[in-house]
C-alpha positions in Angstrom: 88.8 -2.9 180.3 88.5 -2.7 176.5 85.3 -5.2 175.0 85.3 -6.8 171.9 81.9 -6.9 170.5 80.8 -9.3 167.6 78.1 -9.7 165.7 75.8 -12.1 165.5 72.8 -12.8 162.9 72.5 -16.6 163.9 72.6 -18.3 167.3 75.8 -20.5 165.3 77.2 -17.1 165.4 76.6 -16.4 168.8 78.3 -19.3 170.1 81.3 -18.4 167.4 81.5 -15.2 168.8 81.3 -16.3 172.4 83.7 -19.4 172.2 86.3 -17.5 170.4 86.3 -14.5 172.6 83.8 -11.7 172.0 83.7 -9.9 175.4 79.9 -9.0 174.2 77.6 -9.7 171.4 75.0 -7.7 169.4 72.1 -9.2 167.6 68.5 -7.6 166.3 65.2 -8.4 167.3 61.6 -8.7 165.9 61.3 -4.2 165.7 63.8 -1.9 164.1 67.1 -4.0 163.5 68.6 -2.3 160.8 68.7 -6.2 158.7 67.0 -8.4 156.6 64.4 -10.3 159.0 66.5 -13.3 158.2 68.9 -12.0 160.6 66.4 -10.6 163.5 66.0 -12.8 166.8 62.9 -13.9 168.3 62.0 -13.0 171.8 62.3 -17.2 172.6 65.5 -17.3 170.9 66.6 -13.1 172.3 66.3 -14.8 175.6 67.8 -18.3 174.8 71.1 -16.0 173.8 71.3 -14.3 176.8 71.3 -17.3 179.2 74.1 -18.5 176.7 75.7 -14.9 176.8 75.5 -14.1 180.7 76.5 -17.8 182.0 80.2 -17.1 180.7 80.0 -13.6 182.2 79.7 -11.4 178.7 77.1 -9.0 177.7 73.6 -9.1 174.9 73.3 -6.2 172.9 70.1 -5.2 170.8 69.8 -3.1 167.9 66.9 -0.7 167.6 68.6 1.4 165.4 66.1 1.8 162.0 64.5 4.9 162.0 61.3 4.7 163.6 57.7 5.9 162.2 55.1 6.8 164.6 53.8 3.3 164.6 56.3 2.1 165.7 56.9 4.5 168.5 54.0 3.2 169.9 55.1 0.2 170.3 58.5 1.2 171.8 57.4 0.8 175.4 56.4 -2.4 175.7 59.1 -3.4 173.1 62.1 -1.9 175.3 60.1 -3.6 178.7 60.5 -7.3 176.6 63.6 -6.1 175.6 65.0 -6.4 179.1 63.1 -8.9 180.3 64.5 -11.1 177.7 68.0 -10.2 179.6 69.4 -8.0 176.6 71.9 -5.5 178.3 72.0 -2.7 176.6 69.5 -1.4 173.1 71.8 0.4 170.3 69.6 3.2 169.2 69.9 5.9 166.3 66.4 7.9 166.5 66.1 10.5 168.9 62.5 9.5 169.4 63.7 6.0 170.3 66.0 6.6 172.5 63.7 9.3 174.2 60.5 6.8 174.1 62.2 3.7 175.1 64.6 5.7 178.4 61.3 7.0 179.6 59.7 3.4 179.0 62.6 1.6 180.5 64.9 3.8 182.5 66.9 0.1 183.6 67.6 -0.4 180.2 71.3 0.5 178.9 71.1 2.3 175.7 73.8 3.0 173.2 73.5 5.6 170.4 74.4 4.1 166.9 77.2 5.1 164.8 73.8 5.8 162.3 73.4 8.7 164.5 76.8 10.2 162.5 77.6 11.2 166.5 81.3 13.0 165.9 81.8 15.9 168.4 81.5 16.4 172.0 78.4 18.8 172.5 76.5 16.0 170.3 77.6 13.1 172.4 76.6 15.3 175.9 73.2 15.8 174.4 72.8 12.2 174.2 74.4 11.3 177.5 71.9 14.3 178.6 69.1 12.1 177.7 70.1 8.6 178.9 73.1 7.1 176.5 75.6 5.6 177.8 77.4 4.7 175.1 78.3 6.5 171.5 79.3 4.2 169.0 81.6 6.7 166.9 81.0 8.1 163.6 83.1 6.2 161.3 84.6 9.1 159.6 86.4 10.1 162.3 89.9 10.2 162.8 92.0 8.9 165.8 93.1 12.2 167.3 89.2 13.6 167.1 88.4 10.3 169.2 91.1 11.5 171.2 89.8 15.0 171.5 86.1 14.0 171.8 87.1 11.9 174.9 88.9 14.5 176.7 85.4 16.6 176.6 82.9 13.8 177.9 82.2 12.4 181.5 84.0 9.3 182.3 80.7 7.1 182.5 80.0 7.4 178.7 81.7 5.1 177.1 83.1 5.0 173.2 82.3 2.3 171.1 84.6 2.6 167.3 83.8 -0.3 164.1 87.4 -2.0 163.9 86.0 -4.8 161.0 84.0 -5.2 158.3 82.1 -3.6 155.6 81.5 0.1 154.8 79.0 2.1 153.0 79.5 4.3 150.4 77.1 7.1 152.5 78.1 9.0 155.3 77.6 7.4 158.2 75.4 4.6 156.8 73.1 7.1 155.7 71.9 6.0 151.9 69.2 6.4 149.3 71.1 4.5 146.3 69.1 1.3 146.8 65.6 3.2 147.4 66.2 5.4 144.5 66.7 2.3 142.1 65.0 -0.5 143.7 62.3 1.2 146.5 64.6 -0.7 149.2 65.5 1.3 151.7 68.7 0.8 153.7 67.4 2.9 156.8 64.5 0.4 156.9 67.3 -2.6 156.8 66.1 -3.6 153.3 69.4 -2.4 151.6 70.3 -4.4 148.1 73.7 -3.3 148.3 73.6 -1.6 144.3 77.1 0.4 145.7 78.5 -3.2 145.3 77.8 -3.6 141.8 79.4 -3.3 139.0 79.2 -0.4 136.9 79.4 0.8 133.1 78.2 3.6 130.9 75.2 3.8 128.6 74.6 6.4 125.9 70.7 7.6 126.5 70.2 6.9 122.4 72.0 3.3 122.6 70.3 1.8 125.9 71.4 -1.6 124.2 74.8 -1.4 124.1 76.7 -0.3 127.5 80.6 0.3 127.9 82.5 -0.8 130.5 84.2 2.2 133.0 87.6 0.8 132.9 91.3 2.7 133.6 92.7 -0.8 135.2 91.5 -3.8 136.0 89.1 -3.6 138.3 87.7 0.3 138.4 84.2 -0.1 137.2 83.1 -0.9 141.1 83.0 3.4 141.0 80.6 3.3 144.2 81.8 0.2 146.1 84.1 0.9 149.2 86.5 -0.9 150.3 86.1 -3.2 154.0 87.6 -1.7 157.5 90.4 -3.9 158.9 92.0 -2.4 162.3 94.0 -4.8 163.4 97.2 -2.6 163.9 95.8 0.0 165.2 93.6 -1.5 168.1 96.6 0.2 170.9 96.1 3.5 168.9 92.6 3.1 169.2 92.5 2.2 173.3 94.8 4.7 173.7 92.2 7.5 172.4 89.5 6.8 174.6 87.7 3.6 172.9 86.5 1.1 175.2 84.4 -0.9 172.9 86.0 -2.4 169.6 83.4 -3.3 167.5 83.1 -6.0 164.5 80.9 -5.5 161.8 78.9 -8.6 160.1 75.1 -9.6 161.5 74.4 -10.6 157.8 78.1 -13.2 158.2 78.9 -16.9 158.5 79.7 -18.5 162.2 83.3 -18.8 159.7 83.7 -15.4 159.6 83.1 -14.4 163.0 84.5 -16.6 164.5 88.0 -16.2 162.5 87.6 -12.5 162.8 86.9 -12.6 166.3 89.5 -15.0 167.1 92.3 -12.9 165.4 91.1 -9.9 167.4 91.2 -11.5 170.7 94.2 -13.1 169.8 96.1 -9.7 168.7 94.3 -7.9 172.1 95.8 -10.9 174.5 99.1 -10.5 172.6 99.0 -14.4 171.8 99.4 -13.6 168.3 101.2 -10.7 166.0 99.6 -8.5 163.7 101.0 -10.0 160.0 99.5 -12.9 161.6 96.3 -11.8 162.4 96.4 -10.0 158.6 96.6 -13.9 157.2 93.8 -15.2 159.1 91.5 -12.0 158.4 92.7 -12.5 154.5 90.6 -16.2 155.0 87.3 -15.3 155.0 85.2 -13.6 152.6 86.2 -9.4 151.9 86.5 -6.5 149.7 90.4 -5.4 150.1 90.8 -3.9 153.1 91.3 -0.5 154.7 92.4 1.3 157.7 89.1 3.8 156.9 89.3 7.4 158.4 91.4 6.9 161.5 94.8 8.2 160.2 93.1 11.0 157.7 90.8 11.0 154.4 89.9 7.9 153.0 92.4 7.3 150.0 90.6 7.7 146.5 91.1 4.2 145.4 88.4 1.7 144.0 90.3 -0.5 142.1 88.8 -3.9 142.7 86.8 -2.6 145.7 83.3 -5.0 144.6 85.5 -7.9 144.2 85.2 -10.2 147.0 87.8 -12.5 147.7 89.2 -15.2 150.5 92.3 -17.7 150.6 90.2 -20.2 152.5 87.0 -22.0 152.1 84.8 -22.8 155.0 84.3 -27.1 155.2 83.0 -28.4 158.4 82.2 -28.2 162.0 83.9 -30.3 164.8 80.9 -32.2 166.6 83.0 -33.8 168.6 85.9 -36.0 168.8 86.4 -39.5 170.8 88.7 -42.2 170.3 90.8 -40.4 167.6 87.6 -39.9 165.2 86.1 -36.1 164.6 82.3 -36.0 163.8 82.4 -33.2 161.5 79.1 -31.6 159.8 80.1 -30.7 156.6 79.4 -27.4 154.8 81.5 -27.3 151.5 83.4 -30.0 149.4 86.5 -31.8 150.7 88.1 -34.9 149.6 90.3 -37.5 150.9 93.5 -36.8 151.4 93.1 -32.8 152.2 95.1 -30.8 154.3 91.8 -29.3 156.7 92.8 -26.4 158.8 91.7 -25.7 162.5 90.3 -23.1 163.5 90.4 -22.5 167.2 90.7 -20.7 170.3 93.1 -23.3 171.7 95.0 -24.7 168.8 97.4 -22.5 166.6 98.9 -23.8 162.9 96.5 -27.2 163.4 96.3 -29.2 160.5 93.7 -32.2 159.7 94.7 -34.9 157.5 91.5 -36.5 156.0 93.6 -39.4 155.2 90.3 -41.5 156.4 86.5 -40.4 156.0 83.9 -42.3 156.8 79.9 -41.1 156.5 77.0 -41.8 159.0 76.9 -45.3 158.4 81.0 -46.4 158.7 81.1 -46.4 154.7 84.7 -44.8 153.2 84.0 -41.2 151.6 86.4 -40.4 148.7 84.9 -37.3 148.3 82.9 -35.2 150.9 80.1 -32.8 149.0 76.8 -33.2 150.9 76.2 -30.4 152.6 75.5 -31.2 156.3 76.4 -34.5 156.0 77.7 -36.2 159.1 81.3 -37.4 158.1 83.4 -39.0 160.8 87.4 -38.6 160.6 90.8 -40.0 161.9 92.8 -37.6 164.0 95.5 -37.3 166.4 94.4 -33.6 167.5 92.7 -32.5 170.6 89.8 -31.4 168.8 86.6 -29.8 170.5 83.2 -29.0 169.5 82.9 -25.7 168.0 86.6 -25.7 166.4 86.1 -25.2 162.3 87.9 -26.8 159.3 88.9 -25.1 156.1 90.7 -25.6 152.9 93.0 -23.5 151.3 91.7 -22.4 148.1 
């Protein structure tokens, strides 16, 4: 059976990613997570999600997969014993000395070698299988028919995990100094500032006051940024090669965003929805322009607006619940009377929201919603649930 694995960075994320269909989720703890500590679980709240993730049957994922100093090795047993105990599933790993340290440590632990590990050939992915992975999440330069070919070599108990979503470094396999060379943050140490996102221009070392833009079209001066991964058409091609895990990208992402994301992946992988349709809703949240990345060949040589970010949609509330014909929405982001809201859920398809009628906490008319987190209640018709989103087209 093929999983779809989402991120999550936020237990609002979790439950996106569970309630629109993420087979498994994986999330980062208080050691080695590879993101900022904004987006690093407690053990409290590590073991909060898995109750929430095994009670609907799915899996918790951990990520260990910063490289380690000998520090922190030592503290890898007792980490990878807390690790379990917490109910995490599996631990996604990219140092060897991890992944030695925390097998020996805790042998009933699952563990997963990260695509950080740049794992792209068969004798690799046996040495880790010879050492207690289970899983290899794929180099993400490789193409389909080396998947295919990699498969064919490998025992059927270890499992291929390949990203499907999200955003790309510039470095090989994740792999990059840019942001420690210019600011001392380093990206292996999950303290990347992202510089391969910015925009560019040229400076002559006699005139460091005047710069000049790096322009052939509109757009070009992003020379470093890449462009985001979007799979959706090839997710049969992709099953067909071997993978068994499909994997979204996006710890650092809004409960929006994973949960349109996921929901247009599940969708496409039930066959409840086509592919152009699954390209509109993935065009709603936040993204670089989008690319198939390395599966069908070389990455094209194109950067033309690849640091420009944009979306058709704009996140606005979540449904709280919905009694009597009145949604309690939260609000996130301005709305006014009289908008056309959009619903996003796993159960409605093309729902539409009239906020003909807004009232606030206190039965007060709204003409115009822009507190955030206000508690806004609304006339509707629809079957809403808790957990279904809102947005406005931009």
């Amino acid at each position: 059976m093929t999983e779809l694995l989402a991120p999550a960075g936020t237990m609002a994320a979790l439950d996106a990613a569970l309630r629109f269909g993420a087979d498994a989720v994986y999330l980062g703890g208080p050691l080695l997570q590879l993101r900022a500590k904004s987006a690093g679980f407690s053990f409290d709240e590590i073991e909060q999600a898995a109750r929430r993730v095994h009670t609907q049957g799915k899996r918790l994922y951990a990520t260990v997969n910063a490289l380690a100093t000998s520090e922190e090795i030592d503290r890898l047993p007792a980490y990878a014993n807390q690790l379990k105990d917490c109910g995490v599933d599996a631990a996604i790993v990219s140092d060897l000395g991890v992944l030695t340290t925390m097998h020996k440590s805790c042998p009933a632990l699952e563990l997963h070698v990260s695509t950080q590990a740049s794992c792209q050939n068969y004798a690799s992915a046996m040495a880790w299988y010879g050492l207690g992975a289970r899983r290899i999440v794929l180099a993400r330069e490789m193409t389909i028919e080396q998947i295919r070919a990699l498969k064919k070599r490998i025992p059927d108990d270890l499992e291929l995990e390949a990203f499907v979503h999200g955003a790309m470094c510039m470095a090989y396999s994740g792999r990059c100094l840019l942001s420690s060379a210019i600011l001392g943050r380093s990206g292996n140490r999950g303290d990347c500032a992202q510089p391969c996102r910015w925009r560019y221009a040229l400076v002559e070392e006699t005139r460091q006051n005047q710069s000049f833009p790096i322009v052939e079209e509109d757009g070009f001066s992003y020379i470093l940024s890449s462009r985001d991964l979007n799979c959706i058409e090839l997710l049969d091609e992709l099953i067909d090669a071997g993978v068994t895990s499909l994997k979204i990208e996006g710890r650092m992402k809004t409960e929006y965003y994973v949960a349109v994301v996921v929901n247009a992946y599940r969708r496409v992988l039930d066959g409840t929805m086509t592919v152009d349709e699954a390209q509109r809703e993935l065009l709603s949240v936040s993204h670089r322009p989008y690319t198939t990345g390395f599966y069908h060949g070389e990455l094209p040589q194109d950067h033309s607006n690849a640091g420009v970010y944009t979306q058709t949609h704009r996140f606005v509330g979540t449904v709280l619940s919905c009694e009597n014909g009145v949604a309690t929405v939260e609000q996130r982001n301005r709305f006014a009377k009289g908008d056309a809201l959009e619903v996003v859920s796993p159960a409605l398809t093309n729902a539409v929201l009239h906020a003909d009628a807004i009232t606030d906490e206190t039965g007060a008319p709204i003409e115009l919603a822009n507190r955030v987190k206000a508690i806004l209640h609304i006339k509707t018709d629809l079957p809403l649930k808790p957990g279904d989103l809102l947005r406005k087209q931009i």
